[in-house]
mmCIF file of the C-alpha atoms, coordinates in Angstrom:
data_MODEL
# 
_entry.id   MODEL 
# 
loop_
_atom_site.group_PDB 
_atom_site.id 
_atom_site.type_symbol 
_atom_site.label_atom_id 
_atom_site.label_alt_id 
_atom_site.label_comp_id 
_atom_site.label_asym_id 
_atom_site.label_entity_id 
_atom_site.label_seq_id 
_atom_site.pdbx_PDB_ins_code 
_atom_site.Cartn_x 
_atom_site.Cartn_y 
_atom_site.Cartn_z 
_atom_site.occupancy 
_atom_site.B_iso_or_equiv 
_atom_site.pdbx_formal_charge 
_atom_site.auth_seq_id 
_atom_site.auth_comp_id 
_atom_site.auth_asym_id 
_atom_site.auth_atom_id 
_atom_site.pdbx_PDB_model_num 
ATOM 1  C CA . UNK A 1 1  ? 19.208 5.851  -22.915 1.00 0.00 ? 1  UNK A CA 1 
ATOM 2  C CA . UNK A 1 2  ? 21.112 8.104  -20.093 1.00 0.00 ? 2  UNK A CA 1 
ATOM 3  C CA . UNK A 1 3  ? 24.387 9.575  -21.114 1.00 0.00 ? 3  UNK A CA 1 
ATOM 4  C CA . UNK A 1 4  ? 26.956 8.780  -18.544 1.00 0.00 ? 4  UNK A CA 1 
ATOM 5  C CA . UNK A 1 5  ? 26.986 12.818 -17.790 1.00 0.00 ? 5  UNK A CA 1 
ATOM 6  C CA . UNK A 1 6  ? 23.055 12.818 -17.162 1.00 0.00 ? 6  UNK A CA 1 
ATOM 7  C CA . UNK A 1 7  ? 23.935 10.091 -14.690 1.00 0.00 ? 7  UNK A CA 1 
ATOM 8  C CA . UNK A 1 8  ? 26.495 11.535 -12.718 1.00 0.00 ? 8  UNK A CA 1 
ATOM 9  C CA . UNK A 1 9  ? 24.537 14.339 -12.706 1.00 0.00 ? 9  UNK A CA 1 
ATOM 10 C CA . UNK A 1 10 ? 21.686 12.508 -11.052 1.00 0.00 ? 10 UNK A CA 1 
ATOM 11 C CA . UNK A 1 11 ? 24.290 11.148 -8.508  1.00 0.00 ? 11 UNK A CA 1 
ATOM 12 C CA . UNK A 1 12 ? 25.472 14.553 -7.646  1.00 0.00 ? 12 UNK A CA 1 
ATOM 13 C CA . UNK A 1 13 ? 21.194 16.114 -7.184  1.00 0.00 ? 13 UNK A CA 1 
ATOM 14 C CA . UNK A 1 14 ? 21.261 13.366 -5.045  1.00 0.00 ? 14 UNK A CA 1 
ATOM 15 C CA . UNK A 1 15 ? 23.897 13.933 -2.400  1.00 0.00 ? 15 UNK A CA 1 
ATOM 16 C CA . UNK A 1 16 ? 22.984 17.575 -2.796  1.00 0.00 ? 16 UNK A CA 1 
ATOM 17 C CA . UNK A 1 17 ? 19.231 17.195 -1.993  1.00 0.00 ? 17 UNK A CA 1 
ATOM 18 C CA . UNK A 1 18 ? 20.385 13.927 0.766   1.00 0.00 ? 18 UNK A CA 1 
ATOM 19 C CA . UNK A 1 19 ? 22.418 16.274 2.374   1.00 0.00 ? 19 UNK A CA 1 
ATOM 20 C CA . UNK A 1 20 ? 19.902 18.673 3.004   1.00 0.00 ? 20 UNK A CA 1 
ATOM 21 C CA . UNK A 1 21 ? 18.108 16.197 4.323   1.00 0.00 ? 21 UNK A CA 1 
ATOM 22 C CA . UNK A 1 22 ? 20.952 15.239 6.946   1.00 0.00 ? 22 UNK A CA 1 
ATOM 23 C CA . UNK A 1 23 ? 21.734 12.042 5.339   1.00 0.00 ? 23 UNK A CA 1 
ATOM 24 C CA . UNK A 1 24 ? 25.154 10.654 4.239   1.00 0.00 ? 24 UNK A CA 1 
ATOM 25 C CA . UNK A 1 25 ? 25.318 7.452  4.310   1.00 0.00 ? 25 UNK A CA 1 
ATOM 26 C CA . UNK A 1 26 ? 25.464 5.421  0.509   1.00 0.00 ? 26 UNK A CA 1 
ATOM 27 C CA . UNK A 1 27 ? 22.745 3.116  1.723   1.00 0.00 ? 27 UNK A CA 1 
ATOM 28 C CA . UNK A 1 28 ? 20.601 6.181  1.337   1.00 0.00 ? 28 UNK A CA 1 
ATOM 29 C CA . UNK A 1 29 ? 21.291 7.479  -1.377  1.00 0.00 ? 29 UNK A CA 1 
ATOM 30 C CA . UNK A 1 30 ? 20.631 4.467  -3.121  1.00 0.00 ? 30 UNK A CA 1 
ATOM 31 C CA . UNK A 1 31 ? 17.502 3.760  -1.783  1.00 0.00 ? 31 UNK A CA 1 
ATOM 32 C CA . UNK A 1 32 ? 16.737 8.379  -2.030  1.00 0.00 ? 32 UNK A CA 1 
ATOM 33 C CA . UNK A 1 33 ? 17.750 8.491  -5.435  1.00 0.00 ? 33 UNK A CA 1 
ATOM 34 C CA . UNK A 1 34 ? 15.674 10.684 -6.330  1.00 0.00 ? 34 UNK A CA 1 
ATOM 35 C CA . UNK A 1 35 ? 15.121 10.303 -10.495 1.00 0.00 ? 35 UNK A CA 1 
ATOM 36 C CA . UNK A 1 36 ? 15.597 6.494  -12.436 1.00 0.00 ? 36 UNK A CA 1 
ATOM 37 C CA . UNK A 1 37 ? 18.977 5.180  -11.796 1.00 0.00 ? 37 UNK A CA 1 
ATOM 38 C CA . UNK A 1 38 ? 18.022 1.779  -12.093 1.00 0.00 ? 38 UNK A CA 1 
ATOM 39 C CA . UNK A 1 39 ? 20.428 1.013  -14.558 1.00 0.00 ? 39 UNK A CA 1 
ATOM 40 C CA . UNK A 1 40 ? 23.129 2.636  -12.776 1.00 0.00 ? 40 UNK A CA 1 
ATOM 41 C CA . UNK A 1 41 ? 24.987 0.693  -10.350 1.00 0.00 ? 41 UNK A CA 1 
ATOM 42 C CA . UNK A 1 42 ? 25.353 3.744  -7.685  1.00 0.00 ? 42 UNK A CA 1 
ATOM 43 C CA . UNK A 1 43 ? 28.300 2.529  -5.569  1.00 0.00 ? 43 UNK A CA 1 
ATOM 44 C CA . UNK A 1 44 ? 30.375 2.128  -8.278  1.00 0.00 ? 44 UNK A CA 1 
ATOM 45 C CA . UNK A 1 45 ? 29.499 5.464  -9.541  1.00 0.00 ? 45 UNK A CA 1 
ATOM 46 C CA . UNK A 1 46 ? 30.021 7.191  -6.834  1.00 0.00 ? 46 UNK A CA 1 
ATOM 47 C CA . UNK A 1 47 ? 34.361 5.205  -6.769  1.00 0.00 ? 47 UNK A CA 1 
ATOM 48 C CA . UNK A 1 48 ? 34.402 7.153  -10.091 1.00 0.00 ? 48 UNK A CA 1 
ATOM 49 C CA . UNK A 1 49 ? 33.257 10.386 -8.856  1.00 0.00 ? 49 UNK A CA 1 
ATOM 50 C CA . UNK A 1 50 ? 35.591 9.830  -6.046  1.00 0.00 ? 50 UNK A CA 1 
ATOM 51 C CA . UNK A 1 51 ? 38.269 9.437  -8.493  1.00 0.00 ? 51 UNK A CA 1 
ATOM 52 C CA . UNK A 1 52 ? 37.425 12.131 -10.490 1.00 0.00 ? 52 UNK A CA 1 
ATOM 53 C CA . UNK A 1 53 ? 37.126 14.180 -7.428  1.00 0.00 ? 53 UNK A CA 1 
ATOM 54 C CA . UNK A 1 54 ? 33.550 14.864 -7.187  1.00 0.00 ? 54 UNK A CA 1 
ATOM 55 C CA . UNK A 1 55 ? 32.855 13.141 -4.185  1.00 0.00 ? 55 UNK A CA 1 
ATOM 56 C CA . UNK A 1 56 ? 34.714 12.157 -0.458  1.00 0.00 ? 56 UNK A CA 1 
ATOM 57 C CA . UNK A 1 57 ? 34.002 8.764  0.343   1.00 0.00 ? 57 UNK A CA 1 
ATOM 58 C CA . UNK A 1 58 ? 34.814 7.882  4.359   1.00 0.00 ? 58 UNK A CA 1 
ATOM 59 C CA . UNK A 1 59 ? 33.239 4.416  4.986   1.00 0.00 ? 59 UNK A CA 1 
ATOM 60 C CA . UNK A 1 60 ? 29.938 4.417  4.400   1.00 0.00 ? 60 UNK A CA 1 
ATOM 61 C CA . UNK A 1 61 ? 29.484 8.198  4.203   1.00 0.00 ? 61 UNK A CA 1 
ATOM 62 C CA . UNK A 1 62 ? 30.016 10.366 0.681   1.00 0.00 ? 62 UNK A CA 1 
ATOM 63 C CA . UNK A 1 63 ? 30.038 14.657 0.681   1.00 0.00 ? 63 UNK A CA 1 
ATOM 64 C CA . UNK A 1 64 ? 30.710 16.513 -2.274  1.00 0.00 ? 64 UNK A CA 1 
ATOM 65 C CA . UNK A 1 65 ? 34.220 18.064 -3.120  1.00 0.00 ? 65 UNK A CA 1 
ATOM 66 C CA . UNK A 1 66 ? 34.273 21.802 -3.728  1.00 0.00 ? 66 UNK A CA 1 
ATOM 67 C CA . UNK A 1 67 ? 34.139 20.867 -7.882  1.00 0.00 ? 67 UNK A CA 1 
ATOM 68 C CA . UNK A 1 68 ? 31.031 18.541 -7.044  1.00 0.00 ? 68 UNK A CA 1 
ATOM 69 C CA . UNK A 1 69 ? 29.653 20.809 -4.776  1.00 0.00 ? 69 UNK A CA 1 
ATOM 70 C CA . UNK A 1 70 ? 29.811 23.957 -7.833  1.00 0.00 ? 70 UNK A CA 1 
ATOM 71 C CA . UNK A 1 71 ? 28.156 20.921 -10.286 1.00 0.00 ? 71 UNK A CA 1 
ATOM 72 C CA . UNK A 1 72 ? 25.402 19.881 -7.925  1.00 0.00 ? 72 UNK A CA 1 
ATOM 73 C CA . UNK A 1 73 ? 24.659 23.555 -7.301  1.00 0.00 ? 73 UNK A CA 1 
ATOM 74 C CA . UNK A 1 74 ? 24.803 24.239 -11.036 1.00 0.00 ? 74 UNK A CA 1 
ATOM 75 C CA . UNK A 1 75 ? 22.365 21.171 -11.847 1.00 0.00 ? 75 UNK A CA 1 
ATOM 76 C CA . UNK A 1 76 ? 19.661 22.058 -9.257  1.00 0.00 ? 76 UNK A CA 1 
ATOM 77 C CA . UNK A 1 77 ? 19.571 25.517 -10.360 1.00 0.00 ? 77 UNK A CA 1 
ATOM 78 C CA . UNK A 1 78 ? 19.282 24.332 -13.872 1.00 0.00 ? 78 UNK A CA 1 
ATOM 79 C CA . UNK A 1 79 ? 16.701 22.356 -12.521 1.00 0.00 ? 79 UNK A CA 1 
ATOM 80 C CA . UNK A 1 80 ? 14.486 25.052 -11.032 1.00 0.00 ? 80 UNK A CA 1 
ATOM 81 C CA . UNK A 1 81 ? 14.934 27.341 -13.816 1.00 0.00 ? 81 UNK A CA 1 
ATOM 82 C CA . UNK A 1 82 ? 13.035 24.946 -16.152 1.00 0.00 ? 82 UNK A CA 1 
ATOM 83 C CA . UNK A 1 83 ? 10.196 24.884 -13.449 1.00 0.00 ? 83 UNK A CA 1 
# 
């Protein structure tokens, strides 16, 4: 089972690497998501990250803060360092 940290770091990979893909938009990022999040219900997630002030939710688009931004970074390069 997924610690709630693994998960919102999956959430955060995933606006990172949706962004560099010019997408925004939460629709996406459901459907992109790019690792098992299945038992993660992603809009909601993404409120909390919001509230923790991860994330910038405008309607239907979502960009990372400057924290979430330095998290993301920090997970992808964790990422590519075990590759």
């Amino acid at each position: 089972m997924k610690t709630a940290s693994h998960l919102v770091d999956e959430i955060l990979e995933a606006i990172w690497i949706a962004r560099e893909n010019d997408q925004s938009l939460i629709s996406e990022l459901v459907v992109d998501c790019p690792h098992d999040v299945d038992d993660l219900n992603v809009p909601q997630c993404l409120t909390e990250l919001e509230s923790e002030g991860f994330v910038r939710i405008s309607g239907e688009n979502v960009s990372l803060t400057e924290p979430g931004e330095d998290r993301a970074r920090n997970i992808i390069r964790d990422r590519k360092s075990v590759v």
